[in-house]
C-alpha positions as CSV (number, residue, x, y, z in Angstrom):
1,X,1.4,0.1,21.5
2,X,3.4,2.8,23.3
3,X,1.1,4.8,26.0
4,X,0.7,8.1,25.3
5,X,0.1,10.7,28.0
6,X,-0.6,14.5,26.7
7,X,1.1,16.0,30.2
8,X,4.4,15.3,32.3
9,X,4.3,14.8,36.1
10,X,7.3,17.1,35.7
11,X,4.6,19.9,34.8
12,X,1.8,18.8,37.8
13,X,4.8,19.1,40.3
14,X,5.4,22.6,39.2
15,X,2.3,24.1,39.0
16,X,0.2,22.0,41.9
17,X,1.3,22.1,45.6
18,X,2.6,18.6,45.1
19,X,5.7,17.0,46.9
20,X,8.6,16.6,44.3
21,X,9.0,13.1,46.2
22,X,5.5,12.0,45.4
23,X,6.2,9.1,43.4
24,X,5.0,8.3,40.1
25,X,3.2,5.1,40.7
26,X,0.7,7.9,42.4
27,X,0.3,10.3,39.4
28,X,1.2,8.3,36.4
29,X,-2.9,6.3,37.2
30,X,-4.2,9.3,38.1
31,X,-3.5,11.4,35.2
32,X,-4.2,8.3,32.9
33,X,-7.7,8.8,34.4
34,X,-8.2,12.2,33.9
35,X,-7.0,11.8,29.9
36,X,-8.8,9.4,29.5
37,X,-11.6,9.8,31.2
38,X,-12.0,13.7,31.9
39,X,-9.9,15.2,28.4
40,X,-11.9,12.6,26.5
41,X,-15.5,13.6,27.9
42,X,-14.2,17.0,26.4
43,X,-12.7,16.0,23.2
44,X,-13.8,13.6,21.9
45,X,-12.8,10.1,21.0
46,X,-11.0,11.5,17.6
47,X,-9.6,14.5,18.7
48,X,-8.0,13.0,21.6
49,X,-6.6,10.3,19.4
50,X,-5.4,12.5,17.2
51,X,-3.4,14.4,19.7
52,X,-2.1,10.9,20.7
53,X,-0.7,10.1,17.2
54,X,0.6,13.6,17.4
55,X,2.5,12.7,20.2
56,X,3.6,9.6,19.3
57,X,5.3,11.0,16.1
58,X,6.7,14.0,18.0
59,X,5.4,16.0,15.6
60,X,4.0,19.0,17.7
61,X,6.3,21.4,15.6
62,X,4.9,20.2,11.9
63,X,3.0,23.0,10.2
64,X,-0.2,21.3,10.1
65,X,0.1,20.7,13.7
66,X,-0.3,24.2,15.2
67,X,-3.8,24.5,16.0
68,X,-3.2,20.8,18.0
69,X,-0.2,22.1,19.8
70,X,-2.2,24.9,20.8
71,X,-5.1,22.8,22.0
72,X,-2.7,20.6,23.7
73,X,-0.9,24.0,25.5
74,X,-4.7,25.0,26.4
75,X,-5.5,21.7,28.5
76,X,-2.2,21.1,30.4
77,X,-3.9,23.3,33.5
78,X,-7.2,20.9,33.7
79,X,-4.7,17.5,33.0
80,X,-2.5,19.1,35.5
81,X,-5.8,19.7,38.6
82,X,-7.6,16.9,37.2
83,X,-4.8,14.4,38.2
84,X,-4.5,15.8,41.3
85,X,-8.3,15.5,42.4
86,X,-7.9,11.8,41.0
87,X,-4.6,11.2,43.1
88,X,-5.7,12.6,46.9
89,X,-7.6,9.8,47.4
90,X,-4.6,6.9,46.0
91,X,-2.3,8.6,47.9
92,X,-3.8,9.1,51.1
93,X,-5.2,5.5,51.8
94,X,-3.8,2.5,50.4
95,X,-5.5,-1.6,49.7
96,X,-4.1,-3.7,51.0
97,X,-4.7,-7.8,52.7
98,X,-6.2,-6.6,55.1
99,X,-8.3,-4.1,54.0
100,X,-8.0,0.3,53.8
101,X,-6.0,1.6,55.7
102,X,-3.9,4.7,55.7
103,X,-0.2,5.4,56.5
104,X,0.6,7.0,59.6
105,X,4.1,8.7,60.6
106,X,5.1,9.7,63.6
107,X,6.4,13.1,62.0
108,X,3.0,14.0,60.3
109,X,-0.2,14.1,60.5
110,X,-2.6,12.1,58.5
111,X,-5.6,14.5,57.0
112,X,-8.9,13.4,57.9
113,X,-11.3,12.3,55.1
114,X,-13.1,16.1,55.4
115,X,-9.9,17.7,54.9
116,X,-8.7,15.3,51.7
117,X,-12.4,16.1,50.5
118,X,-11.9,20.1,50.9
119,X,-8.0,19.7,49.0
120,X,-9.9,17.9,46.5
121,X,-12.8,20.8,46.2
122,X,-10.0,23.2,46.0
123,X,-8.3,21.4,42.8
124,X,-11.2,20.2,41.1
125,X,-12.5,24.4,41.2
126,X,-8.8,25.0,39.4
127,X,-10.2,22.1,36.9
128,X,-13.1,23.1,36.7
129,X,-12.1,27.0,35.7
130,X,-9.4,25.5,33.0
131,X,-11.8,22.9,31.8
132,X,-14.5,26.1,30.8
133,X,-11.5,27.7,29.4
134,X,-10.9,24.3,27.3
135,X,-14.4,24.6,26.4
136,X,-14.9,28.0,25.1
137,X,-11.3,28.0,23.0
138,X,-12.3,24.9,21.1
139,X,-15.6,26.7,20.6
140,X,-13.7,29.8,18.9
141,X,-11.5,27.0,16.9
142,X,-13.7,24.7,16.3
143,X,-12.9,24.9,12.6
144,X,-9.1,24.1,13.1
145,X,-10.2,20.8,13.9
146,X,-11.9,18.6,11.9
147,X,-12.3,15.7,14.3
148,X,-14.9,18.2,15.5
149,X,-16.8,17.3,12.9
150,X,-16.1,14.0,11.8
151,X,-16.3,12.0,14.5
152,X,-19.0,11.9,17.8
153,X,-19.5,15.6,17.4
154,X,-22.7,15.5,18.6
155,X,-22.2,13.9,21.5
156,X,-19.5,16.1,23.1
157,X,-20.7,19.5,21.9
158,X,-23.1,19.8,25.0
159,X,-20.0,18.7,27.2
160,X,-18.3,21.6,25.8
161,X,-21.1,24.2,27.3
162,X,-21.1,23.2,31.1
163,X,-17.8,22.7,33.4
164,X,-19.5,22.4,36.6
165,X,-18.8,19.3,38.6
166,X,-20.3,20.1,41.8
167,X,-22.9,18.1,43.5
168,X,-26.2,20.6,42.1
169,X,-27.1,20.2,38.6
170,X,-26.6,23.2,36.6
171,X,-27.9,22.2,33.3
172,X,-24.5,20.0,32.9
173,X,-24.0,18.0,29.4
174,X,-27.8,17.2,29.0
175,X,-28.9,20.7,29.4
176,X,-28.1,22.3,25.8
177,X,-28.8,21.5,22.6
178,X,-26.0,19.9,20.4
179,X,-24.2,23.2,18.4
180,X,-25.3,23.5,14.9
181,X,-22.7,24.7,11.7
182,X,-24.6,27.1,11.5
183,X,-22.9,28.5,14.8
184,X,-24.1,28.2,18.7
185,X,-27.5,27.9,19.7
């Protein structure tokens, strides 16, 4: 089966302080992580499959594909600062033989761990914002989707009332109580 990924490292480059020479090998993992992982903690096992297919096909401009193409359009930002946070670390120290180690040039200057960790903080805020915005639009159009309510619903509608990812628990996924059809609790 052909992979599928739902964002281009063309799109990361342009909207992320990232060197256009950073190569691929760096961001095509990362963001495979953050669809997979991330995206699928929001959508939903269906949903994000469905997407997928919708991909495959190249059918984003079907009629009965609008409301996914939106969706899709609405999480580019948190794929985008998602793949990022999950790339500083790749990029910036490398396995090897011998063990860690990171590279060194004479013309730069290697960040030190603290400063990787506050570049990090910085994207996974810009995640963090788009991921709320994610949230709250598939809220509103929950309808358009019926994935939403065929498949693990219940299990990803508390994920869609928290985005915080810092290191204090705010309530997070386990603090709210699943969304009924009747509307939002």
């Amino acid at each position: 089966m052909t992979e599928i990924l739902l964002c281009s490292e063309k799109f990361i480059k342009s909207v992320t302080s990232v060197s256009d020479n950073l190569a691929g090998k760096y961001i095509l993992p990362s963001l495979r992580e953050a669809q997979e992982i991330a995206l699928r903690n929001i959508l939903g096992d269906c949903l994000l499959e469905r997407l997928k297919e919708i991909g495959a096909a190249r059918a984003w401009d079907d009629d009965g594909n609008t409301a996914y193409k939106a969706l899709l359009e609405k999480a580019q930002y948190f794929l985008a600062y998602t793949t990022i946070c999950e790339a500083a670390n790749r990029v910036s120290y490398k396995v090897g033989n011998f063990g860690v180690a990171k590279s060194q040039d004479e013309n730069l200057q290697v960040a030190t761990q603290d400063e990787i960790a506050k570049q990090v903080y910085f994207y996974r805020s810009k995640a963090d914002y788009h991921q709320l915005l994610l949230q709250h639009w598939l809220l509103d159009n929950r309808a358009a989707f019926p994935e939403l309510g065929d498949c693990a619903c219940a299990k990803i509608r508390s994920n869609l009332r928290s985005a915080a990812s810092c290191g204090i628990w705010l309530g997070g996924a386990r603090g709210k109580g699943p969304v009924t059809k009747e509307g939002a609790k």
